[in-house]
N, C-alpha and C positions, 0 to 999 in steps of 0.2 A: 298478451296471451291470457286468456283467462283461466283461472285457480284449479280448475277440473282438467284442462288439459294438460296442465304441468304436474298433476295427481297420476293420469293416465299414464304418460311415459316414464315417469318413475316407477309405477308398478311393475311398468313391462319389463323394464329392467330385474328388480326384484324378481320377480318372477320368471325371467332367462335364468336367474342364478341357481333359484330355489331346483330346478330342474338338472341342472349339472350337481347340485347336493346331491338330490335323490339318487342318480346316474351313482354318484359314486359309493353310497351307500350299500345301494342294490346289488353293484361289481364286485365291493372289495369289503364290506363289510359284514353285511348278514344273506344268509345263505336261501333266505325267501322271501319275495317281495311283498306280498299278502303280511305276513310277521312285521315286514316293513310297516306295512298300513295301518297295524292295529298297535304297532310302536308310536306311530305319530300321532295316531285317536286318543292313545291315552295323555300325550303331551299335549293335545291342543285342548284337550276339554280341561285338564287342570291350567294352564298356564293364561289360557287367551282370557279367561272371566277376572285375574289375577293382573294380567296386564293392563286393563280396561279401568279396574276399578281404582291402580295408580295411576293412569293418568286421567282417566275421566267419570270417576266416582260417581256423579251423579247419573251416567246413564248405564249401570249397574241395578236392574231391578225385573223383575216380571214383566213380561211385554201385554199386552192386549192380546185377545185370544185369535182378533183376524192375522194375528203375525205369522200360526201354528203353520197353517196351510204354508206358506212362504218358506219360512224354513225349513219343511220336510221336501218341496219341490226342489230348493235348492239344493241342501245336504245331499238329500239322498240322489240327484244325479249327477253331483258331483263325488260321491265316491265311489259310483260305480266310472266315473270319469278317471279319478284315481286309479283305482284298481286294474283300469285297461293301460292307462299308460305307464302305469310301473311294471305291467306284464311288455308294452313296446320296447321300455327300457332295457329290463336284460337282453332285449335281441338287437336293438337299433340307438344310434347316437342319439344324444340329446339336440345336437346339431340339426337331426332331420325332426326328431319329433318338437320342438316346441311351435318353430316355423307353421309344420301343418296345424297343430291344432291352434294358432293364429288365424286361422281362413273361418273359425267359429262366427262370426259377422254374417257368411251368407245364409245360414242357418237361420239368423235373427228373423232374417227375411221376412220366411212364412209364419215361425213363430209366435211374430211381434202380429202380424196380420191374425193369424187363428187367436191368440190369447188380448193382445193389445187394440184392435180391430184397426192399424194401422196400414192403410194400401200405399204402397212406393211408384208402383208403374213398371214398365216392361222397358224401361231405360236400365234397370237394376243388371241385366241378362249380360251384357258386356262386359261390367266390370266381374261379376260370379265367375266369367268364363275365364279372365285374367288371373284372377286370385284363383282360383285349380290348375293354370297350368305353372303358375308358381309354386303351388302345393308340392304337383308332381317334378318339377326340377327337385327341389329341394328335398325329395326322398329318395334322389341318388346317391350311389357310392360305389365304391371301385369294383364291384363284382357285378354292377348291375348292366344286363343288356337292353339296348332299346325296346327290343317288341316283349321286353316284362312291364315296361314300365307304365302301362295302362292294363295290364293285365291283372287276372286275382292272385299270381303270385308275388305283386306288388304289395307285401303284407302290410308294411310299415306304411304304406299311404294311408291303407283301408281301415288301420288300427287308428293311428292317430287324424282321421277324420272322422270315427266315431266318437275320437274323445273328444273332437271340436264341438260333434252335432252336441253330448250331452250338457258339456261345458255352455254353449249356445243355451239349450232347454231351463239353467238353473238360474243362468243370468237373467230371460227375462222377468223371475220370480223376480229379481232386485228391486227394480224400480219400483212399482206399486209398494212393497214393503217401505221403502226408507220414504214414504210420503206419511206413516205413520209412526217409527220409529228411527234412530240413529241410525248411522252405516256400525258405530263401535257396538250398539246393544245388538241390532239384530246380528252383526258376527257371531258371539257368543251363544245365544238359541239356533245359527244355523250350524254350529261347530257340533253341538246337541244332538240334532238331528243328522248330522252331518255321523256321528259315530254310534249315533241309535242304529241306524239303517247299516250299519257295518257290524254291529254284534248280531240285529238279527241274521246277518247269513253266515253266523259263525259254524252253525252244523254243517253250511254247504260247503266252506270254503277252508275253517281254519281246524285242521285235521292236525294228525300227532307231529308228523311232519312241519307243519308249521310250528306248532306249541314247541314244539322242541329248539327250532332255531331261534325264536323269542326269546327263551331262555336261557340260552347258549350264547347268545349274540347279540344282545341289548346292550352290556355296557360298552364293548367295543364301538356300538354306535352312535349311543345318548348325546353323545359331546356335539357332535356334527349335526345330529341330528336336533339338536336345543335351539343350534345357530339356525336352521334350517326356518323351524318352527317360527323363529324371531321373525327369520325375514318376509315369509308367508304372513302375518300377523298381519306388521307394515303393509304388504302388497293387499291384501287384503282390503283394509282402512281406507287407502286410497282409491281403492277399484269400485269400492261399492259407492265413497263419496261421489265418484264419477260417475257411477250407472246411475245415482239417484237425477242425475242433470242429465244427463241424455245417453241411454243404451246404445244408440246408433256410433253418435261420435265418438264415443270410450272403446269401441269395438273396435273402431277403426284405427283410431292411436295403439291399440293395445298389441296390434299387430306388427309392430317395432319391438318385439318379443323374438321372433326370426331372425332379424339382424343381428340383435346384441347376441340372439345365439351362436350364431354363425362365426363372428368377433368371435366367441370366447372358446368356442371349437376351434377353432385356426389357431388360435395363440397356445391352446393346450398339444397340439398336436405338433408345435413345434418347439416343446419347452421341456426340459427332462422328469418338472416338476406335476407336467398332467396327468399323470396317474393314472395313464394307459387309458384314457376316457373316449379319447379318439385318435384316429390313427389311420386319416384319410389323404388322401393327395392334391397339391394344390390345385390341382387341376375341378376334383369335387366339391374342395370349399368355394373357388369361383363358380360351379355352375350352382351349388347353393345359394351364393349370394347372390346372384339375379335371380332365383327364384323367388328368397326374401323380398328381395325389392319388389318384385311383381306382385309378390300378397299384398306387401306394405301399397303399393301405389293403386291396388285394384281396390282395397277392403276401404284405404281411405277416400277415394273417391265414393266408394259405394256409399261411403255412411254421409257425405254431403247428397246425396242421390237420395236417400234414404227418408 
């Protein structure tokens, strides 16, 4: 197994968890998920340049200026990625949303084609179709009836497939970048840009309201939210090492994110210690879990396809 795919699944993991933090921050700890966002902006821009330069000191410096483009592509459509899915989270499980926004792969698609001028073929159409109708399993749950589940009161599909498309859009910034720089330096100019593009829509979004839970509700969170930071770091590190080798295949390992969710929702939901996170029937988590699978087996095939 080569070094980038054993990068890739360990991300997902990471990054299954890092989702059930958020989940539980957003529930039980601070009272606005936006206050949430601009809590985490401020830990990742002091922390990640910090963690970078203990362990890998030498790639701690100013990038080249074609990097700028890259990291505002990325950042900024990843926190608008952010900010949709911690608005998914106060309404819907972690269980349904990390699963869908795993199906970010068929996205690549066109993407990679319009930005990377990579053409796949019309073999790709089968597995897309697989990997959606495991999307829509897996944004089940006990209240839901069939003829919503392709409808537009299927919010939680439509929320967190938007946050797949933009998660998709930021990713394929990665590749071209790490052909010039680290996966550790460029982290840290896209965590930059990543919270440049979140102060600027501070007038649109971070009103008294918010400022007030910030302030109110930050240290009860810091703690959780440190570990959180860590783990995002980690998944990080290794994701980008991965997209630097190949966007297609990292896409497709990465979508083993759904499973481990699904694991960790079933086990929370049956343990006194979950934290009210979820509180589905096992009937849900099994039609979850073939969904997961379904992404997993569609996204993967896609990205050999690919």
């Amino acid at each position: 197994m080569e070094l980038f795919v054993t990068y890739a699944i360990i991300s997902s993991f990471f990054w299954s968890i890092f989702t059930f933090v958020a989940k539980y921050i957003i529930s039980k700890k601070m009272k606005s998920y936006i206050s949430f966002a601009y809590l985490q902006g401020l830990l990742l821009v002091t922390l990640y340049p910090i963690l970078s330069f203990i362990i890998v000191p030498k790639e701690v410096f100013f990038p080249p200026l074609e990097i700028i483009p890259y990291a505002i592509i990325s950042g900024g459509t990843s926190i608008l990625a952010y900010l949709l899915m911690y608005y998914g989270l106060t309404k819907y499980d972690a269980s349904t949303a990390t699963p869908i926004i795993g199906v970010k792969a068929i996205f690549v698609v066109p993407l990679s084609y319009i930005f990377l001028e990579e053409f796949y073929g019309s073999s790709v159409i089968l597995w897309i179709l697989i990997t959606m109708f495991g999307a829509i399993m897996t944004s089940w749950n006990k209240n839901t009836e069939i003829k919503q589940i392709l409808s537009p009161k299927n919010k939680a599909l439509w929320i967190f497939l938007t946050v797949a498309f933009l998660y998709a859009a930021g990713n394929v910034a990665v590749k071209p970048a790490m052909a010039i720089v680290s996966n550790f330096n460029f982290l840290i100019w896209r965590e930059f840009a990543w919270f440049g593009v979140l102060l600027a829509l501070m007038p649109i979004i971070f009103h008294k309201k918010e400022q007030k839970s910030l302030l109110e509700d930050w240290k009860g969170a810091i703690g959780i939210l440190i570990i959180g930071v860590l783990i995002q770091y980690f998944g990080y590190i290794l994701l980008f090492y991965a997209l630097g080798i190949s966007v297609q295949i990292t896409e497709g390992l990465m979508a083993s994110t759904g499973l481990f969710a699904v694991i960790i929702g079933y086990l929370l939901s049956k343990t006194k210690s979950g934290f009210e996170l979820e509180n589905q029937s096992g009937r849900v988590y099994t039609i979850r879990m073939v969904g997961a699978i379904l992404i997993l087996i569609g996204i993967y095939k896609l990205s050999f396809v690919l």
